[in-house]
TORZA-918867 format. One record per residue (C-alpha): residue in three letters; z, x, y; residue number from 0. Coordinates in steps of 0.5 Angstrom, whole numbers. Last residue first. Layout:
# TORZA-918867
> residuo	zz	xx	yy	num
> Ala	Z	X	Y	NUM
...
END
This chain:
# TORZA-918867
> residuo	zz	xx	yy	num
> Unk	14	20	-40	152
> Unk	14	22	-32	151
> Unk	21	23	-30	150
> Unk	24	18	-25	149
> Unk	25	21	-19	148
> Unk	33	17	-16	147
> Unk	35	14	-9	146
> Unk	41	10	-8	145
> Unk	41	9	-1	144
> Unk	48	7	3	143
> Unk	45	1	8	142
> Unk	49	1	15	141
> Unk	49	-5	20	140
> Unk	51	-4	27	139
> Unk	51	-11	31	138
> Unk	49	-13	38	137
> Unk	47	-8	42	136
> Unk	45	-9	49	135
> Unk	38	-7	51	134
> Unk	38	-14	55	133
> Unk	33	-18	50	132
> Unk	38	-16	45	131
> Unk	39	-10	41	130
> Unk	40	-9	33	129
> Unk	42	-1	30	128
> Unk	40	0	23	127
> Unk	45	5	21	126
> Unk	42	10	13	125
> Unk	47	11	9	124
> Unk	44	17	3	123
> Unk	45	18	-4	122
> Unk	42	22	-9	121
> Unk	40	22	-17	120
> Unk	38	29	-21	119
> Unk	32	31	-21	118
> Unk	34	37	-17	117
> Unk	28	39	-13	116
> Unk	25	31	-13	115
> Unk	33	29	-11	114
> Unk	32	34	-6	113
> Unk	25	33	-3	112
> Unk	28	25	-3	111
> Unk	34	27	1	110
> Unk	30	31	5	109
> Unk	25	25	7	108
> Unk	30	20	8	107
> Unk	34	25	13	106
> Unk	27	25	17	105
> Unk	25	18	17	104
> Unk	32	16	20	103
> Unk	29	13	26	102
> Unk	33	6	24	101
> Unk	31	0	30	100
> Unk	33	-7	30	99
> Unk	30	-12	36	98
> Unk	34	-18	37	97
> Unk	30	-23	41	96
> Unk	34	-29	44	95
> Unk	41	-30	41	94
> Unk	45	-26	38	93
> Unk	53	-26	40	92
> Unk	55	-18	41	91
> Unk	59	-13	38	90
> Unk	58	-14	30	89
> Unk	59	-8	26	88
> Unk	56	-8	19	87
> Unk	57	-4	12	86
> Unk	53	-4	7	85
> Unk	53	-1	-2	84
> Unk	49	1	-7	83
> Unk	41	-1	-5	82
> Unk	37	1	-10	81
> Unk	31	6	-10	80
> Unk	27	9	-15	79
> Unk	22	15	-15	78
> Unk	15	16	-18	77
> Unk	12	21	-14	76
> Unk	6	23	-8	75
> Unk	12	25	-4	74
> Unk	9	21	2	73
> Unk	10	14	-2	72
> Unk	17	16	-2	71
> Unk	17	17	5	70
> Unk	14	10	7	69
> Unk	19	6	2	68
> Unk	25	9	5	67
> Unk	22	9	12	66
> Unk	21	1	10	65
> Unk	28	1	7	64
> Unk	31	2	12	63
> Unk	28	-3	17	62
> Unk	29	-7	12	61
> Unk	36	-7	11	60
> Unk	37	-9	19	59
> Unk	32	-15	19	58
> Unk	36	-17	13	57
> Unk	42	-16	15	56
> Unk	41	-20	22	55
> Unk	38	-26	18	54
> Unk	45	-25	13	53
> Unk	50	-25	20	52
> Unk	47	-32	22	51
> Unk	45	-31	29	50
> Unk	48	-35	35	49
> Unk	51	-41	37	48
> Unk	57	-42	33	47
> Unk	55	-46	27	46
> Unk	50	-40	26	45
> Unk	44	-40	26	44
> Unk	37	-38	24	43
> Unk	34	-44	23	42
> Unk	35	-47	30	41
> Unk	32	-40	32	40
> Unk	34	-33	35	39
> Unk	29	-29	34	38
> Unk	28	-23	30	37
> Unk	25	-16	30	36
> Unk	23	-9	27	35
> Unk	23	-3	28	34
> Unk	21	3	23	33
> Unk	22	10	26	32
> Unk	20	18	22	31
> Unk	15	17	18	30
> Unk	12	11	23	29
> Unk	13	4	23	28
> Unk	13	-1	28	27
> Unk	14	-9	29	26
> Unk	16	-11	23	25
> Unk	17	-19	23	24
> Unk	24	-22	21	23
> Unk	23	-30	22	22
> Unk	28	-34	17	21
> Unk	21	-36	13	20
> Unk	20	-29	13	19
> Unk	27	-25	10	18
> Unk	27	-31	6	17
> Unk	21	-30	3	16
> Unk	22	-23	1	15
> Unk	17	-21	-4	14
> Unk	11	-25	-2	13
> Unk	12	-26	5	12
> Unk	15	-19	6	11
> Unk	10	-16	3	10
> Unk	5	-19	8	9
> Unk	10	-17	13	8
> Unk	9	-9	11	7
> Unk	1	-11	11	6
> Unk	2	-12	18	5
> Unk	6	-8	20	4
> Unk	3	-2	18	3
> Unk	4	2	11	2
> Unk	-2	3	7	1
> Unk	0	0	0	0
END
């Protein structure tokens, strides 16, 4: 799969339904940044007048796993990811359009050089941070990463 926006929210309609349905879109991806964005809509929300933690943690989550994803078809080999644990920090009510952004690209590349090195599974947090309109943040999402090269029998 060639990694753009588009092609990335085809795969999203057709393996991550809920995700699509509930409005996450990505906007950019890149080796090194993958962004994407949601808004805050009727089918989104909370009984408190703003986003729902779950659509938040989908938005966030993908812009990680995208760059993980986009990495490993870099490395040209067989590699399994799964997501192990998540952490997130809510600062601010969303509402409008919030933008989450996870530039991390680069640690991703080496965790996996190093799991094709060693051939032994490896771990990596990745932080997707999610703004508003205003550049405000509004949560902190944190993603560990189970990454692991697959031997080729």
């Amino acid at each position: 799969m060639e990694f753009t926006p588009a092609k990335l929210n085809a795969f999203m309609f057709f393996k991550l339904p809920s995700a699509y349905w509930s409005g996450v879109r990505v906007k950019t991806i890149s080796s090194t940044i993958c962004q994407t964005t949601v808004k805050y809509k009727w089918f989104n929300q909370n009984p408190f007048k703003s986003m729902y933690f779950a659509v938040q943690a989908m938005a966030a989550e993908f812009t990680t796993g995208a760059l993980v994803m986009f990495q490993i078809k870099q490395s040209g080999k067989n590699i399994s990811m799964l997501v192990a644990q998540n952490k997130a920090v809510f600062t601010k009510k969303a509402t409008g359009r919030i933008t989450f952004t996870c530039n991390q690209g680069d640690l991703i590349a080496s965790v996996i050089q190093k799991a094709i090195e060693t051939n032994e599974g490896q771990t990596v947090w990745l932080t997707s941070i999610g703004v508003n309109e205003n550049g405000e943040q509004v949560s902190e999402m944190q993603f560990e990463w189970t990454i692991k090269a697959r031997s080729n029998k």
